[in-house]
VOBA-1610 file (N, C-alpha, C; in pm, whole numbers, padded with zeros to 5 digits, always signed):
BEGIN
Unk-23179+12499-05736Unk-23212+12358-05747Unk-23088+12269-05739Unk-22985+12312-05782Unk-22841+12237-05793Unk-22806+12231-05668Unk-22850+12326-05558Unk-22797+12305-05391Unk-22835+12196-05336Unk-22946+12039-05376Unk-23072+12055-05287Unk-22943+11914-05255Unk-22885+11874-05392Unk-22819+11728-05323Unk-22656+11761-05254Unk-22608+11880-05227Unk-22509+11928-05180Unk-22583+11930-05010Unk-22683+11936-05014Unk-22728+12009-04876Unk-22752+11807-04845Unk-22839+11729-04921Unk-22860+11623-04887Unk-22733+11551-04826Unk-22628+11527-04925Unk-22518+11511-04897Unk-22445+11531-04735Unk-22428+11667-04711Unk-22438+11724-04540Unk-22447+11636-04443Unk-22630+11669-04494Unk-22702+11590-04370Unk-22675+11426-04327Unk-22641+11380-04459Unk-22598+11262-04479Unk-22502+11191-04385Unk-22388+11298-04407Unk-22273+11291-04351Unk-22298+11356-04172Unk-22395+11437-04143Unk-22428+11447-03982Unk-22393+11360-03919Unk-22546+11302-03943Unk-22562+11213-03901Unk-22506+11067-03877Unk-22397+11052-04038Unk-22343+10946-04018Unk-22251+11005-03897Unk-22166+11074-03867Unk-22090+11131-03799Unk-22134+11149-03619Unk-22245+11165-03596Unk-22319+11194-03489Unk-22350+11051-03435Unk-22349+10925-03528Unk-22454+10800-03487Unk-22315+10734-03457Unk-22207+10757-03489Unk-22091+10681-03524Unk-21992+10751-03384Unk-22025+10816-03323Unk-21913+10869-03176Unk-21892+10746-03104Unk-21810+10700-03030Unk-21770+10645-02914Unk-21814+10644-02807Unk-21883+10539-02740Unk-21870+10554-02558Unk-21853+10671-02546Unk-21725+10680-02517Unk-21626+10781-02414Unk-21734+10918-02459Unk-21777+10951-02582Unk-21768+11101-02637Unk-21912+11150-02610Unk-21989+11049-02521Unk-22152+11078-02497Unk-22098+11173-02384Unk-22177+11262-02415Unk-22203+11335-02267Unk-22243+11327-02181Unk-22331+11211-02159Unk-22357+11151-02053Unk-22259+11102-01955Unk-22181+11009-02036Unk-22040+10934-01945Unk-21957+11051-01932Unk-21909+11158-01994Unk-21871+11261-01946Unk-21890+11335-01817Unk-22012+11330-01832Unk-22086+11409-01697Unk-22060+11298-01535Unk-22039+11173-01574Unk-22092+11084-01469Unk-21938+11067-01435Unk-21823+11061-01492Unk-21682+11087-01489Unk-21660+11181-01377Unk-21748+11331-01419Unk-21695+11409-01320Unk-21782+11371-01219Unk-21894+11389-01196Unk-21933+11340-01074Unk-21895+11230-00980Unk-21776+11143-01020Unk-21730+11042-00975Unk-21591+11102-00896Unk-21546+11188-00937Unk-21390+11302-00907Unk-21441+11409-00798Unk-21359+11410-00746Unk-21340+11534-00640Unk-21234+11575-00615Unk-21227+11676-00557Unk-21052+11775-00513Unk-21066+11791-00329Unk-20949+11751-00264Unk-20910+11751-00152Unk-20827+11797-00113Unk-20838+11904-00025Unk-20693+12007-00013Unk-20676+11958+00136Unk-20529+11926+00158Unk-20481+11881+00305Unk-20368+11979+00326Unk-20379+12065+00453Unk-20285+12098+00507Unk-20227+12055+00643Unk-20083+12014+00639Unk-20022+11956+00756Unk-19931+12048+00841Unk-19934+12021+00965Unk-19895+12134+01053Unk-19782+12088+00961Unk-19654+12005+00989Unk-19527+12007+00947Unk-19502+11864+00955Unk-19349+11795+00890Unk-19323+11705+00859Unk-19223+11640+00941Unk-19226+11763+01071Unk-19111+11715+01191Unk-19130+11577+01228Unk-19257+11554+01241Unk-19281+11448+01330Unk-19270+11332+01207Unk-19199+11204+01228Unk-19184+11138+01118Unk-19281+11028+01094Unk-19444+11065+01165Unk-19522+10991+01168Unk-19614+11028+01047Unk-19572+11168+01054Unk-19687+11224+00931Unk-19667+11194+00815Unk-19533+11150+00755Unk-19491+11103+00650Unk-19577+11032+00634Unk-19606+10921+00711Unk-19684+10749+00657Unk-19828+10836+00668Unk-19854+10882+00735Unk-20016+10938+00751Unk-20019+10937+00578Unk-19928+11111+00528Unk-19959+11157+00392Unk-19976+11065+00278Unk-19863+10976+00297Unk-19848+10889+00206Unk-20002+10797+00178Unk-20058+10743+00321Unk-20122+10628+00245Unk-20262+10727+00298Unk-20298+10847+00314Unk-20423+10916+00291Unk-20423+10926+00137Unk-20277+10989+00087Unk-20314+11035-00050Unk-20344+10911-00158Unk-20275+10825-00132Unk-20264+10608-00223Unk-20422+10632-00203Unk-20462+10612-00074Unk-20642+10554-00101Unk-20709+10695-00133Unk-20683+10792-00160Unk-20791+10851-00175Unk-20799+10843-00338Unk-20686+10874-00402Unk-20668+10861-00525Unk-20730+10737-00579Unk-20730+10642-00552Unk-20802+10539-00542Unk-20953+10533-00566Unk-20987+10619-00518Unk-21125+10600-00447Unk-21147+10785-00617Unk-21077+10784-00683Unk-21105+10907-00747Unk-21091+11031-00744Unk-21026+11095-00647Unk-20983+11235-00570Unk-20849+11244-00613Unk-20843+11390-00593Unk-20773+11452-00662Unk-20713+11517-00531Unk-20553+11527-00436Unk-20584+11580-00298Unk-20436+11674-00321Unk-20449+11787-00301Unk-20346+11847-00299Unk-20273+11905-00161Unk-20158+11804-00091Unk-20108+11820-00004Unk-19989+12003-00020Unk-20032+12007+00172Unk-19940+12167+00167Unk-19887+12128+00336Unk-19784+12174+00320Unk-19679+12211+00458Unk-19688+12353+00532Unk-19740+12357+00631Unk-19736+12500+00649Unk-19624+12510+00813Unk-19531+12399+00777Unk-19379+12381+00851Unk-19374+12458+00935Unk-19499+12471+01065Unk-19531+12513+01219Unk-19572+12617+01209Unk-19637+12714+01096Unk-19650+12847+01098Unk-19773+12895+01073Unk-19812+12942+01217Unk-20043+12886+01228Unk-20061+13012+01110Unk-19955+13104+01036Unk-20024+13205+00969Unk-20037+13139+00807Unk-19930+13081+00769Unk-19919+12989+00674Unk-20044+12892+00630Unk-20041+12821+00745Unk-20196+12685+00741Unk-20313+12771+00718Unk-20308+12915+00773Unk-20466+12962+00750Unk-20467+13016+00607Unk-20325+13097+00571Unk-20354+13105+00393Unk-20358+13015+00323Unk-20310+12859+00397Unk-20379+12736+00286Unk-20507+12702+00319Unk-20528+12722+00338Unk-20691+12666+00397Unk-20761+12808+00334Unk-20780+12918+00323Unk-20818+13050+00254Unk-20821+13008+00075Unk-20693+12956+00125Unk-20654+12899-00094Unk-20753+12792-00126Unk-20774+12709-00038Unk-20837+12594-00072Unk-21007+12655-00069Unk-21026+12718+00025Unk-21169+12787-00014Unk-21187+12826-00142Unk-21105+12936-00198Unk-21106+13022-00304Unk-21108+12914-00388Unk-21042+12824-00369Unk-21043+12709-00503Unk-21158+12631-00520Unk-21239+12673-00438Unk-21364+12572-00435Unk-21334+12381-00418Unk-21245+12364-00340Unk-21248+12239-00308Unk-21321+12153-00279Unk-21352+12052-00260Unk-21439+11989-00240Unk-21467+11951-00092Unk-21335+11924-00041Unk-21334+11929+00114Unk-21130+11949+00150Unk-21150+11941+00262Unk-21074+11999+00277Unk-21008+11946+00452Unk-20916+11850+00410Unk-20832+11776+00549Unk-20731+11881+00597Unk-20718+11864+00776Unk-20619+11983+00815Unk-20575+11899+00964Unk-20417+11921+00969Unk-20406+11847+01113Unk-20295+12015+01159Unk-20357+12036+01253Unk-20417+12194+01274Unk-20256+12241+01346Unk-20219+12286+01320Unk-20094+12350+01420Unk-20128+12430+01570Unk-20247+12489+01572Unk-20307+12548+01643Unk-20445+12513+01725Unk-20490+12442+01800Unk-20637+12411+01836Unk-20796+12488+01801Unk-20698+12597+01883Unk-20799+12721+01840Unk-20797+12808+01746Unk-20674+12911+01695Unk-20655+12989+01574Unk-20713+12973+01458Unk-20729+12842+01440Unk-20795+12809+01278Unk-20945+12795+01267Unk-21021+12802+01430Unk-21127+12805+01450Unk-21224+12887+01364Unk-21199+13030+01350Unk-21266+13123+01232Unk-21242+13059+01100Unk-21127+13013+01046Unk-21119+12986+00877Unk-21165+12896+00834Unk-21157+12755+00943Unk-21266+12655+00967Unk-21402+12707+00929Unk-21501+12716+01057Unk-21616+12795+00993Unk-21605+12861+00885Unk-21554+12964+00818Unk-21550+12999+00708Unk-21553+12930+00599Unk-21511+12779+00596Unk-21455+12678+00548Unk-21627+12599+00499Unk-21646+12595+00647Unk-21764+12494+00659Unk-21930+12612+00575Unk-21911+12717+00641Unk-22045+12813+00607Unk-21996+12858+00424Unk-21898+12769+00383Unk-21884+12794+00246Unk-21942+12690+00140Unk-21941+12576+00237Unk-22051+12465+00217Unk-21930+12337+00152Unk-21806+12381+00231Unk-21723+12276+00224Unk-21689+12163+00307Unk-21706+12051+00310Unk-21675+11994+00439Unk-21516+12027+00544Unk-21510+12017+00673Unk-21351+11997+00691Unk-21333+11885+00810Unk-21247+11801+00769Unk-21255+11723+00841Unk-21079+11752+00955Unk-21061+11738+01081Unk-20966+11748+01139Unk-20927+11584+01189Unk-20752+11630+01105Unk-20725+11496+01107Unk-20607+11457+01271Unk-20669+11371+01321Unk-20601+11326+01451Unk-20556+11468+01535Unk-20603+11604+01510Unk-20573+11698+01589Unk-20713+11776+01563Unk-20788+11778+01701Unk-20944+11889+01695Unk-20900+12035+01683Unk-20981+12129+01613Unk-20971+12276+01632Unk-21109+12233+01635Unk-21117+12340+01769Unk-21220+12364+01883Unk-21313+12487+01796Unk-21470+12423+01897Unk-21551+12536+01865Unk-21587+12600+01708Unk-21536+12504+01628Unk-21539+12550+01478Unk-21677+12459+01394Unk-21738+12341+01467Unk-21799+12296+01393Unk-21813+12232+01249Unk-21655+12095+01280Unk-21623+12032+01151Unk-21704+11957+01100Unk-21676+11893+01044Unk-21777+11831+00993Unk-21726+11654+01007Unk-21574+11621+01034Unk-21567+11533+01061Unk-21409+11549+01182Unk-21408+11446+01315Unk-21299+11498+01381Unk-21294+11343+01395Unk-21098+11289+01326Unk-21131+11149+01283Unk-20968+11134+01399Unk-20947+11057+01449Unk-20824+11062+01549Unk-20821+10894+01630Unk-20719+10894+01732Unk-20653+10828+01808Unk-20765+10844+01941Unk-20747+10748+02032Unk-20810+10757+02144Unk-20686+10850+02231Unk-20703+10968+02224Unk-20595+11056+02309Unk-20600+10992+02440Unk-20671+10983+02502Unk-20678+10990+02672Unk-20651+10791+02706Unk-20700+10748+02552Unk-20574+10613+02605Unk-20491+10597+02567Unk-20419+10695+02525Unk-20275+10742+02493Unk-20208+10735+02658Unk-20248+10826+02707Unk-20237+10841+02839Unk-20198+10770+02935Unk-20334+10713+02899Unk-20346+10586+03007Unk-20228+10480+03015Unk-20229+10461+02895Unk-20136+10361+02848Unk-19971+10389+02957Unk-19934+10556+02876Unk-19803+10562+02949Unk-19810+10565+03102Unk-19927+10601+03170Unk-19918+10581+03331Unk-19901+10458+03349Unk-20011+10411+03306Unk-19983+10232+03332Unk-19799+10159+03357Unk-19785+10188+03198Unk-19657+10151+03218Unk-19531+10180+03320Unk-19582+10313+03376Unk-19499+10364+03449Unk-19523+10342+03597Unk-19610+10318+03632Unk-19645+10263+03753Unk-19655+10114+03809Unk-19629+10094+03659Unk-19607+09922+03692Unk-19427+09933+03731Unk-19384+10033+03704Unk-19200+09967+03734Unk-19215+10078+03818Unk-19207+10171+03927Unk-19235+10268+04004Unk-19297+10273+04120Unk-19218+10268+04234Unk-19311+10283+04342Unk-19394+10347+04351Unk-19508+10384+04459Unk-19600+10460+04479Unk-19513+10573+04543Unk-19554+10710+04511Unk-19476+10828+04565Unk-19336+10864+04484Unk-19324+10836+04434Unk-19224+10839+04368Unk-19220+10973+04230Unk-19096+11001+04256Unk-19122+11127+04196Unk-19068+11154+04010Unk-19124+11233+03953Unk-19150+11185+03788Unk-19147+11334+03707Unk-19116+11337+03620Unk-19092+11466+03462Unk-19194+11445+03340Unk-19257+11564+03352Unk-19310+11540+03245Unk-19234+11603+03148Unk-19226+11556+03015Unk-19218+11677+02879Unk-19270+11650+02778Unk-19366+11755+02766Unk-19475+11746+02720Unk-19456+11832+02529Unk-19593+11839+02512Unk-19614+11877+02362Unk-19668+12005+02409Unk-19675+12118+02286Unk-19734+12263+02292Unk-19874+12257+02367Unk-19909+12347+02472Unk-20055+12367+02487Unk-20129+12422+02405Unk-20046+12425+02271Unk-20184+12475+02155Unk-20251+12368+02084Unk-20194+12253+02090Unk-20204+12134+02060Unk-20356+12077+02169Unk-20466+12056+02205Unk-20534+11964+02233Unk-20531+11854+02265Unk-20460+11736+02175Unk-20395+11630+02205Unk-20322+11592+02327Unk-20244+11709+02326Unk-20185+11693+02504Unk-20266+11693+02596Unk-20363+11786+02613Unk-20447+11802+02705Unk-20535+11687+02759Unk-20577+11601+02614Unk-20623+11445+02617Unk-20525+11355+02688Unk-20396+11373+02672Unk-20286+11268+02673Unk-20278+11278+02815Unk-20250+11412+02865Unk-20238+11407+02998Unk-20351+11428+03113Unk-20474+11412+03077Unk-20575+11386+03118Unk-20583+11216+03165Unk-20528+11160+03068Unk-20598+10999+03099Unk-20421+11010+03183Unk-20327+11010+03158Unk-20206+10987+03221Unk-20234+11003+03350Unk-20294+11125+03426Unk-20308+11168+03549Unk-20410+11073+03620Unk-20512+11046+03520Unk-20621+10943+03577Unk-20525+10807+03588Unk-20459+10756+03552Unk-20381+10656+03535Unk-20326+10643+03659Unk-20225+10737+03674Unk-20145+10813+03784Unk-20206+10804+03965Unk-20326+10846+03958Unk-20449+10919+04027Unk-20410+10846+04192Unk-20402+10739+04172Unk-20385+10637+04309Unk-20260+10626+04368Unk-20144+10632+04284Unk-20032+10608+04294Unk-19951+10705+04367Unk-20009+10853+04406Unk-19890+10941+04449Unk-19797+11018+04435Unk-19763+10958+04233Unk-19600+11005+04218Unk-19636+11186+04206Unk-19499+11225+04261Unk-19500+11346+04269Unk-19427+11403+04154Unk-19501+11521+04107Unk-19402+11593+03989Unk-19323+11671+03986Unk-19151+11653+03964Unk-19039+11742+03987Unk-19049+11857+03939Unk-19063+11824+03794Unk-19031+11931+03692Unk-19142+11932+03583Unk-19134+11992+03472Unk-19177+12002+03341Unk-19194+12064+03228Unk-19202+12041+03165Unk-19181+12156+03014Unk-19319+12112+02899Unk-19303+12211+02857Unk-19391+12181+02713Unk-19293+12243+02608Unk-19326+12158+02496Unk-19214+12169+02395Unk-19268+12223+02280Unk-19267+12329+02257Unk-19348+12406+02144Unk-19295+12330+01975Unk-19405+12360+01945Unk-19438+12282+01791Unk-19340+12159+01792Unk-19364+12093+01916Unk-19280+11980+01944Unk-19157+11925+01877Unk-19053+12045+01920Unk-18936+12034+01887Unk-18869+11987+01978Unk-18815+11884+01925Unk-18750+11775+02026Unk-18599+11860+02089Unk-18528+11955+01999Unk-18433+12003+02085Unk-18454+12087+02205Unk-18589+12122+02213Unk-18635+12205+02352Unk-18639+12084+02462Unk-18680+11944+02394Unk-18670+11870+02552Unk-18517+11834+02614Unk-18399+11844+02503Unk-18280+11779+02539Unk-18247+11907+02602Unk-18298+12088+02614Unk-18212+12163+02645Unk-18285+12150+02801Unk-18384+12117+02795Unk-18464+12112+02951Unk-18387+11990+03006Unk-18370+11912+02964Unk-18326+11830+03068Unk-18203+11889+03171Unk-18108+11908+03032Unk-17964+11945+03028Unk-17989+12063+03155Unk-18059+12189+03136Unk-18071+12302+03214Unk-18134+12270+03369Unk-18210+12115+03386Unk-18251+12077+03502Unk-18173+11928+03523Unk-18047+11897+03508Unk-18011+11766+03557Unk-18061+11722+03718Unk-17999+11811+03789Unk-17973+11768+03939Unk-18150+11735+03988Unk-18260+11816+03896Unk-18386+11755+03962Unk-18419+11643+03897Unk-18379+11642+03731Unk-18428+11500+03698Unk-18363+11401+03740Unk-18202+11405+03782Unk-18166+11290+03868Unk-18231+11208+03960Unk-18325+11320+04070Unk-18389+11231+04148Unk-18548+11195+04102Unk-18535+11172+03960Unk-18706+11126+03884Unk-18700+10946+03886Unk-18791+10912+03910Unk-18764+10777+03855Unk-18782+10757+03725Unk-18857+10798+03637Unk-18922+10828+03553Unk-18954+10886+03478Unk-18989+10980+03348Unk-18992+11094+03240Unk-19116+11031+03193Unk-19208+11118+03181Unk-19349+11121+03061Unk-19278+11191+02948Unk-19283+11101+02835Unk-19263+11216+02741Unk-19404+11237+02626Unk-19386+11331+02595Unk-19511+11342+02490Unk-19510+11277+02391Unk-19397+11250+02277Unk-19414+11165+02202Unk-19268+11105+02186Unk-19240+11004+02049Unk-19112+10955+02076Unk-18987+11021+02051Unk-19040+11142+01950Unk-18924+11301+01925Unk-18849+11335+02004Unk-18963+11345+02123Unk-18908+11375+02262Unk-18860+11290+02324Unk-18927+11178+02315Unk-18812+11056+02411Unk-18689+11087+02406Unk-18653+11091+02264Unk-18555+11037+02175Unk-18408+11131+02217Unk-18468+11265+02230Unk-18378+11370+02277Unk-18344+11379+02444Unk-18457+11330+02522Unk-18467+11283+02647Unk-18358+11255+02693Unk-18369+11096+02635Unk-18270+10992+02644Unk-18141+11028+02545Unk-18129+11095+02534Unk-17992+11123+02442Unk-17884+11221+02574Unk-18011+11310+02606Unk-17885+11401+02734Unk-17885+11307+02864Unk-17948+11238+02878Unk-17961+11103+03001Unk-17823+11024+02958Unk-17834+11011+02821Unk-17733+10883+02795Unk-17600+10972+02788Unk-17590+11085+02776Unk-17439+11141+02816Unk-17425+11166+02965Unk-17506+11105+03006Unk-17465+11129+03196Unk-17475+10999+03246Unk-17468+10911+03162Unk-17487+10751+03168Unk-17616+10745+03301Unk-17723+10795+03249Unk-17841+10753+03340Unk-17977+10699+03236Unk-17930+10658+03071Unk-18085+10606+03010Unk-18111+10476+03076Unk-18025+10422+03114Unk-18100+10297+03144Unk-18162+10276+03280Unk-18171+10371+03357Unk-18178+10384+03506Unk-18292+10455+03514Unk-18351+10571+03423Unk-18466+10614+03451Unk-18541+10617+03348Unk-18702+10562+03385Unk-18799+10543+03270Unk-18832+10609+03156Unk-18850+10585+03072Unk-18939+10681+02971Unk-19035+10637+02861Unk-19124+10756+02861Unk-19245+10653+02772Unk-19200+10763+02656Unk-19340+10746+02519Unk-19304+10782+02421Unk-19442+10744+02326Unk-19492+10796+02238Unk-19596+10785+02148Unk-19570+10771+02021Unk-19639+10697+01956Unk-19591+10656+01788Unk-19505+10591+01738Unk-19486+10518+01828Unk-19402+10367+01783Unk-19268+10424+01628Unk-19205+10545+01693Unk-19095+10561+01607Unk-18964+10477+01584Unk-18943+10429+01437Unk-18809+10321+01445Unk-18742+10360+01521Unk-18711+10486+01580Unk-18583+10487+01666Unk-18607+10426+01799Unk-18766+10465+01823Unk-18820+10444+01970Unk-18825+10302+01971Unk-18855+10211+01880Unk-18835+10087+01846Unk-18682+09989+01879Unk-18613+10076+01869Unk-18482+10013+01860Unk-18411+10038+02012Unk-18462+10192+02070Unk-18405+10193+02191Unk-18516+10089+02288Unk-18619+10047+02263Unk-18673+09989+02346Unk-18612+09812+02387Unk-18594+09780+02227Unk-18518+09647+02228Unk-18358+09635+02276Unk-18306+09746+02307Unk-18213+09803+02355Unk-18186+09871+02470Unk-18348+09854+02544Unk-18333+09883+02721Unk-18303+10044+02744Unk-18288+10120+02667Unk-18322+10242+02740Unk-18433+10359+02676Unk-18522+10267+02628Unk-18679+10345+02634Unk-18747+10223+02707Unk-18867+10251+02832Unk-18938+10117+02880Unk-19023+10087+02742Unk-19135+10245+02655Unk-19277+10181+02609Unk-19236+10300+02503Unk-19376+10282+02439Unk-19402+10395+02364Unk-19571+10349+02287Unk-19634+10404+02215Unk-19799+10380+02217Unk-19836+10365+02054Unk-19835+10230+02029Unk-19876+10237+01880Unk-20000+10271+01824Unk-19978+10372+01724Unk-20099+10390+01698Unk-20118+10342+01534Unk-20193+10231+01475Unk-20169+10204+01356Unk-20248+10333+01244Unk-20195+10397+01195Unk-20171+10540+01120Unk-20210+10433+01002Unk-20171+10343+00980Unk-20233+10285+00803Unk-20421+10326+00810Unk-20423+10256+00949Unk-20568+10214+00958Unk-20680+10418+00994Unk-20590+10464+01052Unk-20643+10606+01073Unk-20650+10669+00942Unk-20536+10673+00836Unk-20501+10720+00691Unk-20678+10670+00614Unk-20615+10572+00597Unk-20703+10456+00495Unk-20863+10513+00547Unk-20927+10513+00684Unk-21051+10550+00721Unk-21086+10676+00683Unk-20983+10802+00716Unk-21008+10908+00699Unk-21022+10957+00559Unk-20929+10903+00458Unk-20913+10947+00336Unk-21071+10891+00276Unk-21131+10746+00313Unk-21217+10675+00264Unk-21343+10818+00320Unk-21338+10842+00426Unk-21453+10938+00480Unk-21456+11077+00416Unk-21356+11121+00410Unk-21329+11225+00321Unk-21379+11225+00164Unk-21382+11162+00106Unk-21431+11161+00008Unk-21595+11095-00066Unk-21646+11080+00081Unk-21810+11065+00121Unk-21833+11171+00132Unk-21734+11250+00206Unk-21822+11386+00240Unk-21812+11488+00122Unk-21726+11492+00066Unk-21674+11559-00047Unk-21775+11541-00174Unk-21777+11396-00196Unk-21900+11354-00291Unk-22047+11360-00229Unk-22061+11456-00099Unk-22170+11478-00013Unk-22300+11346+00014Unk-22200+11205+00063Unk-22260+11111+00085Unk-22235+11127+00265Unk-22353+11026+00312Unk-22345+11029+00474Unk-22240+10909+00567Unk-22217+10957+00610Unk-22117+10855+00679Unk-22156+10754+00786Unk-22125+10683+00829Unk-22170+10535+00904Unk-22081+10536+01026Unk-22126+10455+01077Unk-22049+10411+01235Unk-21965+10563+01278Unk-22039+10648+01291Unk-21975+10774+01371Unk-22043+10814+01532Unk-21935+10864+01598Unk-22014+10915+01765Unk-22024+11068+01736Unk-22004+11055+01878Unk-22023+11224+01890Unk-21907+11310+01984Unk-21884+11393+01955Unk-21787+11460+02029Unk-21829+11565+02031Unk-21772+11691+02153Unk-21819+11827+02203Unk-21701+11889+02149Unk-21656+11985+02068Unk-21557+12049+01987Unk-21579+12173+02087Unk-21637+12183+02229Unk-21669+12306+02268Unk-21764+12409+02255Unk-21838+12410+02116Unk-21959+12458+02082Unk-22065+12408+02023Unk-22026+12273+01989Unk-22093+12144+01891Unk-22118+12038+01906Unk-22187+11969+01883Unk-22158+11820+01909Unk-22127+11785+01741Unk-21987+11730+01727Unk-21957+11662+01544Unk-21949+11529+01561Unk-21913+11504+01470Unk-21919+11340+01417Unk-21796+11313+01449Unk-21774+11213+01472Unk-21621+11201+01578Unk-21577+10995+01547Unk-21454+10960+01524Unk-21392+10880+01523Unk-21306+10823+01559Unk-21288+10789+01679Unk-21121+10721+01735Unk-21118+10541+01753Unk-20985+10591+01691Unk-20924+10430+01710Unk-20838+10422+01863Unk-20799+10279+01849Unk-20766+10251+01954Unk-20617+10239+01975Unk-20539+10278+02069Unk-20357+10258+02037Unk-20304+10156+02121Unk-20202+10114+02116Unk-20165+09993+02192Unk-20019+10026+02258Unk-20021+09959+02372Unk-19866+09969+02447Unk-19805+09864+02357Unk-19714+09957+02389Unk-19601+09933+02309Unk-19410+09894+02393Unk-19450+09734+02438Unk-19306+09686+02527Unk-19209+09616+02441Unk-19057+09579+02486Unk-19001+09477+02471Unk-19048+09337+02488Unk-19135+09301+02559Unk-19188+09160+02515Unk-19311+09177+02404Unk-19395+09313+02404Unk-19473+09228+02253Unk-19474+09337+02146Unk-19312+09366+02142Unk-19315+09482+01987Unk-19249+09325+01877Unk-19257+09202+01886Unk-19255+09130+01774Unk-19385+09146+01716Unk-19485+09124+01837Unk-19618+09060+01790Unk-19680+09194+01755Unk-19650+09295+01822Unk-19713+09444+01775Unk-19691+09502+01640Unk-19571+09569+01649Unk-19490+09623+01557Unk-19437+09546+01405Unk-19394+09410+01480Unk-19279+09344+01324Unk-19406+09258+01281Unk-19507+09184+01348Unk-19590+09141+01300Unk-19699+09196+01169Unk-19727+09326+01211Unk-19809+09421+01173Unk-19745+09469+01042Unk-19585+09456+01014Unk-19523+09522+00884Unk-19495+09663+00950Unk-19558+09714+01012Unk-19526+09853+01016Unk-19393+09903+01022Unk-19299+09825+01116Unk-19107+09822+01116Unk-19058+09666+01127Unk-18949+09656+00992Unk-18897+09526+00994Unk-18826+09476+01127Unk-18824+09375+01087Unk-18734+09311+01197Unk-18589+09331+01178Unk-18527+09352+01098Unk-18351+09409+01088Unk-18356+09528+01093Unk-18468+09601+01090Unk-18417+09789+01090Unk-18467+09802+01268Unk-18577+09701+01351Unk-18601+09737+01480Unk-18468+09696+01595Unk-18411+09576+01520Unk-18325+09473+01618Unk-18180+09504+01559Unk-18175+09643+01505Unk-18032+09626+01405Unk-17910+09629+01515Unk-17925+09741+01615Unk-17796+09724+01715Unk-17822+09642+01860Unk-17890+09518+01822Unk-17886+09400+01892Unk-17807+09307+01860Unk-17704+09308+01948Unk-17608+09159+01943Unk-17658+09053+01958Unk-17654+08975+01853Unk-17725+08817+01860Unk-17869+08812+01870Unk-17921+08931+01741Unk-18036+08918+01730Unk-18073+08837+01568Unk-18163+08840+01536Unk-18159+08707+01394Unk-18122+08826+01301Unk-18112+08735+01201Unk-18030+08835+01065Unk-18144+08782+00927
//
């Protein structure tokens, strides 16, 4: 009988205890917390290219943003590397899973594996073929292309003879790039001297090609290059034979350096592609799919075995008369770091 107000007491105290929790400590808002979070595993071919920097940076700002959790990996050109991150990120049960592919095809199996695991994968500005992603979010490759023929045929006679140096054929992207280039090209005649492809687009393979073929690129009017890495090395063994300013060269991704030799007359172009606006979309899509919501304003693309959901933006030439209004306008490169070794340029 002496227990009955010890036990009353207790209950007393339960309940006061139970009625008296916090917001935060319902399990409800607990539960709706996590359902609001997701995990995003990104693997990047490598960090050579100094475009991917800004990609990583402002994919990872908005996704975090948006509640995700994204754990970036380098697999620094090595297609065996990217497939044990992408294996890790399975095993981890990720939620989805971004990849800008070192390989087109190789990652094709881990992909599917990826996807039949019931993860999304989205391929960022580089397709792996035949895998059936779930999102393939990129650049208009083939008016990449276009762009540099254009430019080059506007200062170039017809017939006139031209270099390509190009990016890896494991890469896709090239295949786009120089698809619309040739269509560009198509009327004009110019004939092709030479050419190279520059594996995992290492820019010192284009300065040793030049170097090892001077006497044919002498008589080029012109150089395609694949991107501005390559310009950059291009025009570096050109400019020890005092010929950058004498023969053309294009270039992709509006790199500060490519920026500065252009205002400086020995790059003609190069192809902006605004990377805030590709970042910011992709990271925002990524984490629809991840939180397994449907996505909006998408086409369609043939990955070779599929038709996926597909996204390209648009890139812009990139000259000395409108990299103010392109480039310094846009923020993307100041005006003292583009115009720095311009004499009597503003300060």
């Amino acid at each position: 009988m002496k227990k009955k107000p010890v036990i009353a007491l207790l209950l007393v105290f339960v309940f006061l205890f139970t009625s008296c929790r916090s917001e935060k400590d319902k399990p409800g808002e607990k539960q709706s917390t996590k359902e609001n979070s997701c995990t995003i595993g990104m693997s990047f071919d490598s960090f050579v290219i100094e475009r991917w920097i800004r990609d990583r940076d402002v994919f990872v700002s908005t996704a975090n943003g948006l509640g995700a959790e994204v754990n970036v990996q380098s697999a620094n050109g090595d297609i065996e590397t990217q497939i044990s991150q992408i294996k890790y990120f399975i095993k981890s049960r990720v939620d989805a899973i971004v990849i800008v592919t070192i390989d087109s095809d190789a990652l094709t199996p881990v992909v599917e594996e990826a996807e039949n695991a019931g993860i999304p994968v989205v391929c960022y500005d580089r397709i792996v073929r035949n895998a059936g992603c779930s999102l393939y979010i990129s650049f208009n490759n083939e008016a990449v292309g276009v762009a540099m023929g254009n430019g080059i045929c506007k200062k170039i006679e017809d017939g006139a003879g031209i270099v390509k140096v190009m990016g890896p054929n494991s890469d896709y992207n090239v295949e786009q790039v120089m698809s619309g280039f040739d269509k560009a090209c198509k009327n004009h005649n110019l004939k092709v001297l030479a050419g190279c492809n520059c594996d995992e687009w290492k820019p010192e393979i284009a300065y040793e090609f030049i170097n090892n073929n001077i006497d044919t690129v002498k008589e080029a009017k012109a150089i395609m290059c694949g991107n501005d890495a390559l310009a950059g090395e291009v025009i570096h063994a050109l400019a020890e034979r005092g010929l950058s300013r004498t023969i053309y060269t294009t270039g992709q991704d509006a790199d500060l350096e490519a920026c500065q030799r252009i205002v400086e007359g020995t790059q003609l172009m190069t192809v902006y592609k605004p990377v805030e606006k590709l970042a910011v979309l992709a990271a925002e899509c990524t984490v629809k799919l991840a939180k397994r919501q449907p996505l909006e304003n998408v086409s369609k693309f043939n990955d070779g075995k599929h038709e996926i959901p597909y996204i390209a933006i648009e890139p812009i030439a990139v000259y000395k008369d409108n990299i103010d209004e392109i480039i310094i306008s846009s923020g993307f490169h100041q005006y003292e770091e583009v115009y720095m070794n311009v004499s009597g340029s503003k300060k």
